[in-house]
KEZA-251395 format. One line per field, with one value per residue (C-alpha): residue number from 0; x, y, z; residue in one letter. Coordinates in nm, 2 decimals. Example, Ala and Ser with C-alpha at 12.3 -4.5 7.8 and 13.67 -1.06 7.14 Angstrom:
resi: (0 | 1)
xx: (1.23 | 1.37)
yy: (-0.45 | -0.11)
zz: (0.78 | 0.71)
resn: (A | S)
//
This chain:
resi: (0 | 1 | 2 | 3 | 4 | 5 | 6 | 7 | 8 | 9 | 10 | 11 | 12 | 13 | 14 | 15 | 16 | 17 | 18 | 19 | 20 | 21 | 22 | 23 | 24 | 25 | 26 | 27 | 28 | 29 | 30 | 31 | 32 | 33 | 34 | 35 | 36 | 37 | 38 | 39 | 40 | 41 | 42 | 43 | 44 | 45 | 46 | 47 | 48 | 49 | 50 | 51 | 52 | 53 | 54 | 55 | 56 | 57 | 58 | 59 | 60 | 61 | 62 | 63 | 64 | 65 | 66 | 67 | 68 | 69 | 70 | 71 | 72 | 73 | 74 | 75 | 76 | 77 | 78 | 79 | 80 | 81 | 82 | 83 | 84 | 85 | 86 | 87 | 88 | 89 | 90 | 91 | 92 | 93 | 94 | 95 | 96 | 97 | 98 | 99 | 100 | 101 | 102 | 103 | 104 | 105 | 106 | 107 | 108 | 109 | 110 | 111 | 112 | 113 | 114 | 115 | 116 | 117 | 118 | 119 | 120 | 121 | 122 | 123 | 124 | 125 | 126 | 127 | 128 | 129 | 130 | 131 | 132 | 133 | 134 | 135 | 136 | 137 | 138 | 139 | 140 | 141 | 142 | 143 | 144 | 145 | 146 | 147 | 148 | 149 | 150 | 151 | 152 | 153 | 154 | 155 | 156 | 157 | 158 | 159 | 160 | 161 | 162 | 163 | 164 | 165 | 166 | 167 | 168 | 169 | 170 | 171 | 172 | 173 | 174 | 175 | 176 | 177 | 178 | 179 | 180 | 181 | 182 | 183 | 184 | 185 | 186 | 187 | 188 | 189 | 190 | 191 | 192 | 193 | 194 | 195 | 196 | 197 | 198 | 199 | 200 | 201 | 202 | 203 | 204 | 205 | 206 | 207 | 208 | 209 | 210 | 211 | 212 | 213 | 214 | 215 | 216 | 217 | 218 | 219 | 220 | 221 | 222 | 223 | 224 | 225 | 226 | 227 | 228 | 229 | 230 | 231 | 232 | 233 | 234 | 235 | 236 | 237 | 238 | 239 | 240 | 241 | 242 | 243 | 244 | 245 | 246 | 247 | 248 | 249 | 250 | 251 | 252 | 253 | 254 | 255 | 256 | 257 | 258 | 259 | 260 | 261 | 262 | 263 | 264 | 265 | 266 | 267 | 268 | 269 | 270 | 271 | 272 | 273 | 274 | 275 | 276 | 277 | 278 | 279 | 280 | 281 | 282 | 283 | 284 | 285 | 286 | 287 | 288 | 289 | 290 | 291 | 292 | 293 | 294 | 295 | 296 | 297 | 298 | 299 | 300 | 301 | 302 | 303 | 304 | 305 | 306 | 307 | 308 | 309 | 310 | 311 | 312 | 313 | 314 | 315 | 316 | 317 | 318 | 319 | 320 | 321 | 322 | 323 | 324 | 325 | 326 | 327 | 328 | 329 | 330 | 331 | 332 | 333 | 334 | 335 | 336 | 337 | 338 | 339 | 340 | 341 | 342 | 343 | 344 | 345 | 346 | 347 | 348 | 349 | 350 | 351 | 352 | 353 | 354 | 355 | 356 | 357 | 358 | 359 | 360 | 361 | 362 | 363 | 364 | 365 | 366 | 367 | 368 | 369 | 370 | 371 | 372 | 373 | 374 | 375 | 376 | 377 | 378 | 379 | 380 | 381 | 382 | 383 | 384 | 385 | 386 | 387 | 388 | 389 | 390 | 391 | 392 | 393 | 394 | 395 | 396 | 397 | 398 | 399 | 400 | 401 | 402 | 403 | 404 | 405 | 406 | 407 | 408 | 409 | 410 | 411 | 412 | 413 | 414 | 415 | 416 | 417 | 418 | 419 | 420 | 421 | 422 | 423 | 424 | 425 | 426 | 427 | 428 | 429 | 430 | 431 | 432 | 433 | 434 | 435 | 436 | 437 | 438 | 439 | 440 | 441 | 442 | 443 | 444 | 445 | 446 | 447 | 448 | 449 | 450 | 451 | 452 | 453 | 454 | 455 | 456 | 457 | 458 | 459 | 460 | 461 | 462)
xx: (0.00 | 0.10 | 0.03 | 0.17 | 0.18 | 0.25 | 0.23 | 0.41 | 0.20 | -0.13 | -0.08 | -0.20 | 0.11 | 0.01 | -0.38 | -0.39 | -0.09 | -0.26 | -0.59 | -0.41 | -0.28 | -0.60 | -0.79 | -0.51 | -0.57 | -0.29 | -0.36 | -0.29 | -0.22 | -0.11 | 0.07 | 0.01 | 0.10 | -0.10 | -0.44 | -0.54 | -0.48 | -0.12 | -0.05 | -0.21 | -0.55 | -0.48 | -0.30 | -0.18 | -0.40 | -0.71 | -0.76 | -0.55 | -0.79 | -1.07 | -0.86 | -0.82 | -1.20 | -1.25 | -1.06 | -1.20 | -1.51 | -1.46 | -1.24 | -1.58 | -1.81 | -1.57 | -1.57 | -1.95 | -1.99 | -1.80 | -2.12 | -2.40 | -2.44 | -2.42 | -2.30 | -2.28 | -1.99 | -1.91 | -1.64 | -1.43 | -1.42 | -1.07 | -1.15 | -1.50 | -1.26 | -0.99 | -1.30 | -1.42 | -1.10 | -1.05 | -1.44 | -1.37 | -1.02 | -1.15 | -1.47 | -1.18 | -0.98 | -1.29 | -1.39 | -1.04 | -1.13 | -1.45 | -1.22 | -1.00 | -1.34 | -1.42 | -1.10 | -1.12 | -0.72 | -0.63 | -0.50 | -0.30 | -0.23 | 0.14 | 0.46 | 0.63 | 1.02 | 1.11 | 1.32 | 1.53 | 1.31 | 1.02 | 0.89 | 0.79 | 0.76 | 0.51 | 0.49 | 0.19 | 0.07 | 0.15 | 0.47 | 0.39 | 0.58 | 0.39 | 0.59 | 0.40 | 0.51 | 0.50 | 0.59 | 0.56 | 0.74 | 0.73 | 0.67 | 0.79 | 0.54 | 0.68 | 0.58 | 0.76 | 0.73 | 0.82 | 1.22 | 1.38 | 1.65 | 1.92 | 1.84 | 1.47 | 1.41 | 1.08 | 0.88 | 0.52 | 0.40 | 0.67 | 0.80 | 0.59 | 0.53 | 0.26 | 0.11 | 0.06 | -0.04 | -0.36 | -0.46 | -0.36 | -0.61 | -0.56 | -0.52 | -0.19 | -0.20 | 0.13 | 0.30 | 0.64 | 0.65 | 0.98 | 0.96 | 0.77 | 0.68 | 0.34 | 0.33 | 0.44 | 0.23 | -0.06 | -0.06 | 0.03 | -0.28 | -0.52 | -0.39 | -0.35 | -0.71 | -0.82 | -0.68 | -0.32 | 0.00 | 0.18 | 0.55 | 0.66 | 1.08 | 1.24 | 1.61 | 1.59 | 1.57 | 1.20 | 0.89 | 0.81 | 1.08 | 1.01 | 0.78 | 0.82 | 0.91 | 0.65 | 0.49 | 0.65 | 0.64 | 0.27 | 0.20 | 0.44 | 0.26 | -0.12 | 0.03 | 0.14 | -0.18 | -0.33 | -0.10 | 0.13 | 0.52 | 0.76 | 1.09 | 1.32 | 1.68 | 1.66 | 1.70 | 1.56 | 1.89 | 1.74 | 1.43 | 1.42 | 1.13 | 1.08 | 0.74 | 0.53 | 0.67 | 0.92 | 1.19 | 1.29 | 1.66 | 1.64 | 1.94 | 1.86 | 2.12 | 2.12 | 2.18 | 2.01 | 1.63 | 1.43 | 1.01 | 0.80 | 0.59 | 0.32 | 0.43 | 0.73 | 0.63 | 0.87 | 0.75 | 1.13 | 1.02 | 1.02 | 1.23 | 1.18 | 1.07 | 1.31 | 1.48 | 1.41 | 1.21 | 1.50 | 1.64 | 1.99 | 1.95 | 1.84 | 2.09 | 1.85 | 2.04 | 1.99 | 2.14 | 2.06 | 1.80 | 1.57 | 1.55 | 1.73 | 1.50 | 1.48 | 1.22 | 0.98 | 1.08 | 1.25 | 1.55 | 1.86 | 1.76 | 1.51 | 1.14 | 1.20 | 1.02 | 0.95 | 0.75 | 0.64 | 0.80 | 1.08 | 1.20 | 1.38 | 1.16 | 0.85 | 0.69 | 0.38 | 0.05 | -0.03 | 0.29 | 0.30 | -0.02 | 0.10 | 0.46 | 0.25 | 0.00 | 0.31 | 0.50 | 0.24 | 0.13 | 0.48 | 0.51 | 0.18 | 0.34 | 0.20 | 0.44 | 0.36 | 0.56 | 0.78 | 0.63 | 0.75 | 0.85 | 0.85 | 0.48 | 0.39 | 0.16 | 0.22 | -0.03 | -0.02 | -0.40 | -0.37 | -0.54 | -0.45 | -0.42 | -0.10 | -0.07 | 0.20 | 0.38 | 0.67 | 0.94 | 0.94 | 1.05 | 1.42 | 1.42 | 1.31 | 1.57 | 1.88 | 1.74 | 1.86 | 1.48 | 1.36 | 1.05 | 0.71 | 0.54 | 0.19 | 0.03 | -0.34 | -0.45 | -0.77 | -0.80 | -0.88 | -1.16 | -1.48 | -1.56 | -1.30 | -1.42 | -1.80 | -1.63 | -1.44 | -1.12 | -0.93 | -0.59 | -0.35 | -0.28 | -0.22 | 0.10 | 0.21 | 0.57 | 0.59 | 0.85 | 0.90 | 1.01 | 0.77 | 0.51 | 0.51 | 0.39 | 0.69 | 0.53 | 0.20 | 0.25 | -0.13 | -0.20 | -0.55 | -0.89 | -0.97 | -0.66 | -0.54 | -0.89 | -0.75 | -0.40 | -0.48 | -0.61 | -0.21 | -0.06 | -0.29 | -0.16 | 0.20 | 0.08 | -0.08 | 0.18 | -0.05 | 0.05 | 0.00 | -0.24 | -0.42 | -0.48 | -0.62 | -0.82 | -0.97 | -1.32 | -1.34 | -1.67 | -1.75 | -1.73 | -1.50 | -1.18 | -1.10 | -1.11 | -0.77 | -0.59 | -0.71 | -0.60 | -0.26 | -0.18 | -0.37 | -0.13 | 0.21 | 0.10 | 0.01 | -0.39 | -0.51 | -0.82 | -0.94 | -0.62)
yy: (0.00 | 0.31 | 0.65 | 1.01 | 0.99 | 0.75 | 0.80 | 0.59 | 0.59 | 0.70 | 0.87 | 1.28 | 1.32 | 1.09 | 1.07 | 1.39 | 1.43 | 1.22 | 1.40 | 1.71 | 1.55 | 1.37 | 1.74 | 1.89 | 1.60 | 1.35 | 0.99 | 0.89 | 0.57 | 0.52 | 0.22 | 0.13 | -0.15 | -0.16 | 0.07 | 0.40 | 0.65 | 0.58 | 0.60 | 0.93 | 0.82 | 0.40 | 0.47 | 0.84 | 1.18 | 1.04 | 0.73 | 0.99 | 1.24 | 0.96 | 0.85 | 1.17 | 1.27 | 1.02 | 1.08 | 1.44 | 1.35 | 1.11 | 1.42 | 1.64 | 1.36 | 1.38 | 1.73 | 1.73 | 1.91 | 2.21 | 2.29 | 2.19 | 1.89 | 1.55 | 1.24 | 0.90 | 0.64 | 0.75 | 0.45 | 0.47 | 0.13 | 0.09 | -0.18 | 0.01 | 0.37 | 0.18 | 0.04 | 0.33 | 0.47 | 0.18 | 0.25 | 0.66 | 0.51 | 0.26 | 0.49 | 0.74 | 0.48 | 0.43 | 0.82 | 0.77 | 0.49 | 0.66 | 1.00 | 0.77 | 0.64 | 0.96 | 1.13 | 0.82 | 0.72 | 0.34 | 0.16 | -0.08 | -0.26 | -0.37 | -0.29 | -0.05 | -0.04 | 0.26 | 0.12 | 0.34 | 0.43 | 0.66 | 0.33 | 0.12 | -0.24 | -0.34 | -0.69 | -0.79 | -1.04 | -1.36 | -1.21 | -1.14 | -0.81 | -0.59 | -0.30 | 0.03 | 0.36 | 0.71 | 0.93 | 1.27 | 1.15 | 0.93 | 1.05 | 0.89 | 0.94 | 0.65 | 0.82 | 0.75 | 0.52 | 0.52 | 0.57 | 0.28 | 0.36 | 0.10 | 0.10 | 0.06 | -0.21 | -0.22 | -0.55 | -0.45 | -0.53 | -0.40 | -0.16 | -0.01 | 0.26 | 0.48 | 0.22 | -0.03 | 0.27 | 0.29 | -0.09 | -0.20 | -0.51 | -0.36 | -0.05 | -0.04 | 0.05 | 0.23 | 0.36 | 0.59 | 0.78 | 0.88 | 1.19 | 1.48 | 1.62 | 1.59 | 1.20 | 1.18 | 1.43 | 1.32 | 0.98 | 1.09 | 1.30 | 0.98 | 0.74 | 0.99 | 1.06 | 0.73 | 0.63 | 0.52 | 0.66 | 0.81 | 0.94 | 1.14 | 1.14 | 1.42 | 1.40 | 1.82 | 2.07 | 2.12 | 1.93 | 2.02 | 2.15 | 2.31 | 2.50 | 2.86 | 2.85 | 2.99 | 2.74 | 2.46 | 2.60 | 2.64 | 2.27 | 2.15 | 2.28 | 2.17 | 1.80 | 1.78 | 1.96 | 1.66 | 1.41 | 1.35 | 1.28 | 1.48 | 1.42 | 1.68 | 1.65 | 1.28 | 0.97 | 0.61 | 0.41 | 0.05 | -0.15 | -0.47 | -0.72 | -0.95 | -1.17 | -0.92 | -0.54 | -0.35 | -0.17 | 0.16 | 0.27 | 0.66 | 0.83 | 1.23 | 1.49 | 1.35 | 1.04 | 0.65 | 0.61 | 0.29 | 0.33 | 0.00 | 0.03 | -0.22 | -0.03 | 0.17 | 0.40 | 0.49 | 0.87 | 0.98 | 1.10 | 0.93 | 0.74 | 0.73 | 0.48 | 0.46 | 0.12 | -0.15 | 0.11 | 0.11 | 0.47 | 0.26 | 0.12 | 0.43 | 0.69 | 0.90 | 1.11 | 1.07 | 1.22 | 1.13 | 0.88 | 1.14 | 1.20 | 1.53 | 1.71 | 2.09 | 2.34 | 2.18 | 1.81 | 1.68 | 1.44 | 1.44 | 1.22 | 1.39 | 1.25 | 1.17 | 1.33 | 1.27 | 1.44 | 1.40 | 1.24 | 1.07 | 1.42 | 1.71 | 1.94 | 1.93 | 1.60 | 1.67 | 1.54 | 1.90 | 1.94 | 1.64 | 1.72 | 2.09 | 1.95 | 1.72 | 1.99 | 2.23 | 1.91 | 1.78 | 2.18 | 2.22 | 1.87 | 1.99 | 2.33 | 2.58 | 2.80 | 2.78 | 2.92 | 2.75 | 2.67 | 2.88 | 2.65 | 2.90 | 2.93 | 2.60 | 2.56 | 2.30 | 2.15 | 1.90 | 1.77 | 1.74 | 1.88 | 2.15 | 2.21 | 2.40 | 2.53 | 2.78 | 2.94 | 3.11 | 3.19 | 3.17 | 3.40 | 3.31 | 3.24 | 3.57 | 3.73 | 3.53 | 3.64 | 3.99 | 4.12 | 4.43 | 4.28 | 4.35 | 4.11 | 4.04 | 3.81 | 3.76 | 3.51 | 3.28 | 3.33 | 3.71 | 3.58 | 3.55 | 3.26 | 3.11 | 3.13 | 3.02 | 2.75 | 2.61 | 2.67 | 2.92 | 2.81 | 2.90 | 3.20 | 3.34 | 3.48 | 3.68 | 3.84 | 4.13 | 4.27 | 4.61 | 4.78 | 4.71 | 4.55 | 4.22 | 3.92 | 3.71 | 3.41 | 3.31 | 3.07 | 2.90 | 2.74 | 2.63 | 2.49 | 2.47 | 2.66 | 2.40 | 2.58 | 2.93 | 2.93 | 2.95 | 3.28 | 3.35 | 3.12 | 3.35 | 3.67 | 3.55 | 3.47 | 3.84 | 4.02 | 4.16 | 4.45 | 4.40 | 4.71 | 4.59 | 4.28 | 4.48 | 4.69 | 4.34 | 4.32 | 3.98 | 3.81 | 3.81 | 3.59 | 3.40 | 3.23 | 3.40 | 3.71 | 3.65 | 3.70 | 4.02 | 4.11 | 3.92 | 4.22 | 4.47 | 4.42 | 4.44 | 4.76 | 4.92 | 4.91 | 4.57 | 4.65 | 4.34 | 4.34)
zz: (0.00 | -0.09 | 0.11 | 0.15 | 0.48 | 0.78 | 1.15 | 1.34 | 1.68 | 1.78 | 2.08 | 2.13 | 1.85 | 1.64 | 1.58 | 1.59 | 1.30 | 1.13 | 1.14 | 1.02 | 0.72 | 0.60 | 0.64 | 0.41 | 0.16 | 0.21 | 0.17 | 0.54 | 0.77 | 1.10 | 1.26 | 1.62 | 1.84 | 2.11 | 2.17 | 1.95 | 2.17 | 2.33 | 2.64 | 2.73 | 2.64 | 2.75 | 3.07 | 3.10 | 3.07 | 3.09 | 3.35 | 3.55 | 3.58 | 3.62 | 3.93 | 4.08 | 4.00 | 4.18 | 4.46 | 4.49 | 4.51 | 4.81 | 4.94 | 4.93 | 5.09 | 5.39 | 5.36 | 5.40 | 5.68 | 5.57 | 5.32 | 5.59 | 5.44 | 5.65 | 5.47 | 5.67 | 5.64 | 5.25 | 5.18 | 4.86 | 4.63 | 4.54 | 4.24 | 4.15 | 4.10 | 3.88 | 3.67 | 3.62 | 3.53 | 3.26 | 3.12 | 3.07 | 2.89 | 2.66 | 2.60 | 2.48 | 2.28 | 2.01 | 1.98 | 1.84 | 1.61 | 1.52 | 1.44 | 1.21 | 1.03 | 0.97 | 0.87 | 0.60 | 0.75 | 0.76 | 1.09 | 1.06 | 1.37 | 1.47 | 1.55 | 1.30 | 1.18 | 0.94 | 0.61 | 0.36 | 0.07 | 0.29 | 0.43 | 0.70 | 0.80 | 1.01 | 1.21 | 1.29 | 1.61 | 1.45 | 1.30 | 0.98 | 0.78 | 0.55 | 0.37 | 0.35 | 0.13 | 0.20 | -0.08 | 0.14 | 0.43 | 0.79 | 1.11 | 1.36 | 1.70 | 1.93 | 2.27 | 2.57 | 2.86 | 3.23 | 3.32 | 3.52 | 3.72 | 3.76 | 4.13 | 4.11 | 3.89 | 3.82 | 3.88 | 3.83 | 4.18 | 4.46 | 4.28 | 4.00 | 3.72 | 3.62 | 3.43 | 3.72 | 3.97 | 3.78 | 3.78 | 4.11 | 4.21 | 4.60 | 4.75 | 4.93 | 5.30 | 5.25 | 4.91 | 4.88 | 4.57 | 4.43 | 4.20 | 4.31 | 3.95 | 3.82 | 3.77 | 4.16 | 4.29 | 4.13 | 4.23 | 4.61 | 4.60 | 4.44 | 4.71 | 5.01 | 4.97 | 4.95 | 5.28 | 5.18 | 5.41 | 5.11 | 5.14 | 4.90 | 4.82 | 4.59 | 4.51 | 4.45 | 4.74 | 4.70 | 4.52 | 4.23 | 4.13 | 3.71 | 3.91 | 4.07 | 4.44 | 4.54 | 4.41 | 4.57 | 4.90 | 4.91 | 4.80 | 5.02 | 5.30 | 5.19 | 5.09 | 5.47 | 5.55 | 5.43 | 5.56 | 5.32 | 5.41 | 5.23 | 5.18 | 4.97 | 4.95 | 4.95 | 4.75 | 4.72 | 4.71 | 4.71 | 4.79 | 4.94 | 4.87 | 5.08 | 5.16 | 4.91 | 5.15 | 5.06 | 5.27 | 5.11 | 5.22 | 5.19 | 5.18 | 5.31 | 5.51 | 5.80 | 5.69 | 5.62 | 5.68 | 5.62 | 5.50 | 5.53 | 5.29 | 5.08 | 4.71 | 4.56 | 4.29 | 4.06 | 3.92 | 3.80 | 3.44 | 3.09 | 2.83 | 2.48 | 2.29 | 1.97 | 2.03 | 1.77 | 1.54 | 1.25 | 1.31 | 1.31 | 0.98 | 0.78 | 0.99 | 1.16 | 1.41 | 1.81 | 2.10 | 2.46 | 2.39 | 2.19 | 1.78 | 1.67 | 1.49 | 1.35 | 1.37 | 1.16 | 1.32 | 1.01 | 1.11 | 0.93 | 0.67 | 0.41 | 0.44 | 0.77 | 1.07 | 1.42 | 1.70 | 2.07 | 2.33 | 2.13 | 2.04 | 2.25 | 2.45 | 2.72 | 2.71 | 2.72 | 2.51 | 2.39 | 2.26 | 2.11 | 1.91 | 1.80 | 1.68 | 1.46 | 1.34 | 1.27 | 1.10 | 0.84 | 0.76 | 0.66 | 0.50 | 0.29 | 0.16 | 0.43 | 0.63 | 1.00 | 1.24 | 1.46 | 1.82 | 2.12 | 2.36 | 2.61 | 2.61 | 2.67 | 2.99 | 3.22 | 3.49 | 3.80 | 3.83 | 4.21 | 4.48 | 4.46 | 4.13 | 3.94 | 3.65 | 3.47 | 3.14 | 3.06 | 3.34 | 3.69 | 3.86 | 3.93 | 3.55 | 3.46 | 3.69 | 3.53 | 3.19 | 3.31 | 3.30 | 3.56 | 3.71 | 3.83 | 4.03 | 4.13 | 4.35 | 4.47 | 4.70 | 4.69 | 5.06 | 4.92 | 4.65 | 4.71 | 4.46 | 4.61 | 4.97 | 4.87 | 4.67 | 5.03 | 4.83 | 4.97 | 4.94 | 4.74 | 4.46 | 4.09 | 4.07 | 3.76 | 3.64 | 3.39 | 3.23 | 3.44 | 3.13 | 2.84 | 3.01 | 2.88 | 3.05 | 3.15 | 3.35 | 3.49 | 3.80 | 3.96 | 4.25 | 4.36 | 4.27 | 3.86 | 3.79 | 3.54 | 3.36 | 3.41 | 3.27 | 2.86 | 2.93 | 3.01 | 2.74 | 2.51 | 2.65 | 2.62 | 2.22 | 2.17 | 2.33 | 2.59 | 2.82 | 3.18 | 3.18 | 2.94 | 3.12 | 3.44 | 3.19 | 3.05 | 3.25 | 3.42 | 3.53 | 3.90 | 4.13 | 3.97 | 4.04 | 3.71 | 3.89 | 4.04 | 3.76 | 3.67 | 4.07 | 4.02 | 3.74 | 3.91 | 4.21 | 4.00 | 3.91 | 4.26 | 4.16 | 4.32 | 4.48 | 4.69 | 4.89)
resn: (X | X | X | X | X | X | X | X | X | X | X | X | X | X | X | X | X | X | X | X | X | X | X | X | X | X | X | X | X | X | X | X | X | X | X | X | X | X | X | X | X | X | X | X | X | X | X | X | X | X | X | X | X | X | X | X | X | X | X | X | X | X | X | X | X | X | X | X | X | X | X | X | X | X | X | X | X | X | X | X | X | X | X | X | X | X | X | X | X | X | X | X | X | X | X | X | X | X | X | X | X | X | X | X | X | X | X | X | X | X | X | X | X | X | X | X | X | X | X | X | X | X | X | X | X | X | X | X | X | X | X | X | X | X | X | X | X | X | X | X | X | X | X | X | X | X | X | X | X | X | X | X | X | X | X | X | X | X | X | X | X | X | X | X | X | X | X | X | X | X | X | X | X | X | X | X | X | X | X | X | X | X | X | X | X | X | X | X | X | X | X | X | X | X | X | X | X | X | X | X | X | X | X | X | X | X | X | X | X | X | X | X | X | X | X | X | X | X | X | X | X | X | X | X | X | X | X | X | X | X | X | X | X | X | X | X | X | X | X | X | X | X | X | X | X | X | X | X | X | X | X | X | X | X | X | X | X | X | X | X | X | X | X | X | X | X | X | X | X | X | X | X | X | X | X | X | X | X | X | X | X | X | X | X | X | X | X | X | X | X | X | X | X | X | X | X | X | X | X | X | X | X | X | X | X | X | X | X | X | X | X | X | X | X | X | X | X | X | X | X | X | X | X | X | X | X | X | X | X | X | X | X | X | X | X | X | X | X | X | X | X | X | X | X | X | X | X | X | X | X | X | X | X | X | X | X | X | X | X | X | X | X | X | X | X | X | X | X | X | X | X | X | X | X | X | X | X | X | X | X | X | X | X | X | X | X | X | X | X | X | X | X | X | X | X | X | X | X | X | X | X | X | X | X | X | X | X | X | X | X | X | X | X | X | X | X | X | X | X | X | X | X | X | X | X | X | X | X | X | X | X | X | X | X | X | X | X | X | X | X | X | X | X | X | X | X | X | X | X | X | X | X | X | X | X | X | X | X | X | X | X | X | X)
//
């Protein structure tokens, strides 16, 4: 078979590439191993957020009281949760079927191996090889999967990934996490709430470490507000297994410490997966486990590309889908400019929630930028207050000279909703006046943006 383009992968990159490519006219197929969708649909983005739904909702039935409402022995169904976390997955996996239907692109199911000559071989389940052709070019979408360190081998039951974290037949009675970014943090939330003892271990001198300080302290203190260990400055050195418990050796500053606990969760980042895809055999360039790419994610060999997590920058499923939007509009003949990877949003879907763009503040300082910083708190908003969510704030940096809109940093309720309005700003070029000149609804959390700026400027007025 003969196409103009193939995606290797259906992940957020990939379906979404291909999508792109079948709107602009170009014969399209996409090879996928496992489940359409990827990871971030099968066992990532999604199911998370379906866990910690979940979880949040259990967190409110507790919370009862706090809203005059009186709720008696709510009990949270560990194996009922990760159902339903599997049902809103699966339910996602065939819109994306149904959006290849109707984009008219082929599937074709198996593992795929690009081959000189703009091709790729794909093996199917019984081991059978088909050759398929792509006379505009390959893109290579192969996604990543969870890191293993050497010493944390990763068994699937003790001593897990993501991936097991969401399917676990029982709930553990106690869990460290190691890694505080958003994988980490996430998790800890999910199984803190739920009743599990959850210790959290980060090798850097504060959790969450992309994100501003300020940042970090604030969730620091609500994750021990609601009982969750944290450990910063430390590392897991080993785990021993022994009669189905583990014994995590912790080395911090003040020496060894030993945590029993039921499960070790492994939440240190990502690897790529390029191994055994044929990048060796037609010369495409790597460095550091990841594909080198340029700005329009073409590899060093011509009608090759390859976006996502297999390529340098943010791993995120967002991203991932714009690098392939960008890639086959460029492929196709259009001239789209090349993405600013400084205005990328990020967000932990904890509780609370974070969210930011662009610098933080120490970033923005070693850039050699005069500043102007606001911050509002929820504690000072009344949606906030009615909402029982009082915790936490939008803080914004300007640029003192121009007015520019440096970085957006969010902690709190729904601010993973909130932050696009900033990623916007950053995209228009928006003054910081004319952000406290832009009328925002009331009450909203919203609201606290608008304050944020208002309070760089001297003119906040709910403070």
């Amino acid at each position: 078979m003969n196409y103009d383009i193939i995606v290797v992968g259906s992940g957020p990159g990939g379906y979404v590439t291909a999508i792109r490519a079948s709107q602009l006219g170009l014969k399209t197929a996409v090879v996928e191993k496992e489940s359409l969708g990827g990871v971030c649909l099968n066992w990532g983005c999604i199911p998370t957020k379906a866990l910690l739904k979940s979880a949040n909702v259990f967190d409110y039935l507790n919370h009862a009281e706090d809203y005059g409402i009186t709720v008696k022995d709510a009990k949270a169904d560990f194996g009922a949760i990760i159902k339903r976390s599997r049902g809103v997955a699966e339910g996602m996996s065939k819109g994306v079927q149904f959006l290849m239907k109707k984009n008219k692109i082929d599937v074709i199911n198996g593992f795929g191996k690009v081959i000189a000559g703009k091709k790729v071989e794909v093996t199917d389940d019984n081991g059978k090889k088909e050759v398929y052709a792509a006379s505009k070019g390959v893109i290579i979408a192969t996604g990543a999967r969870s890191r293993q360190l050497p010493n944390l081998p990763q068994d699937g039951k003790n001593i897990i990934g993501y991936r097991e974290a969401m399917s676990l037949e029982k709930q553990p009675k106690k869990m460290v996490v190691v890694g505080s970014g958003a994988i980490g943090i996430e998790f800890a939330y999910f199984y803190n709430s739920l009743g599990t003892d959850v210790t959290v271990v980060e090798f850097q001198d504060r959790i969450v470490p992309v994100e501003d300080k300020d940042v970090s302290k604030e969730l620091t203190k609500s994750l021990k507000k609601q009982g969750i260990k944290v450990m910063t400055s430390s590392s897991v050195e080993k785990v021993d297994v022994k009669g189905g418990k583990c014994t995590a050796h912790v080395k911090t500053k003040k020496g060894e410490e030993t945590i029993e606990c039921d499960v070790v969760l492994s939440a240190v980042g990502i690897e790529a997966n390029i191994e055994g895809i044929g990048l060796e055999d037609v010369g495409i360039a790597t460095d550091k486990g990841k594909i080198l790419v340029n700005d329009y994610y073409q590899t060093n060999i011509p009608g090759y590309y390859a976006i996502g997590d297999c390529v340098p920058g943010q791993a995120l499923a967002h991203v991932a889908s714009a690098e392939g939007i960008l890639c086959v509009e460029k492929i196709a003949g259009h001239n789209p400019e090349p993405l600013d990877y400084n205005n990328i949003p990020g967000c932990t879907y904890a509780s609370p929630e974070i969210s930011s763009v662009g610098y933080t503040e120490e970033q923005a300082k070693e850039a050699g930028y005069e500043l102007k910083i606001g911050k509002f708190p929820f504690s000072a908003s009344g949606k906030a207050s009615a909402a029982g969510a009082n915790e936490g704030f939008v803080k914004l940096i300007f640029d003192a000279k121009y007015g520019e809109l440096l970085g957006g940093h969010m902690i709190g309720m729904n601010v993973t909703e909130m932050i696009a309005e900033l990623v916007a700003v950053r995209k228009l070029e928006t003054t910081g006046e004319e952000l406290i000149k832009t009328v925002h609804p009331h009450p909203t959390m919203s609201e606290a943006v608008m304050e944020a700026a208002a309070a760089a400027y001297d003119e906040v007025i709910h403070l």
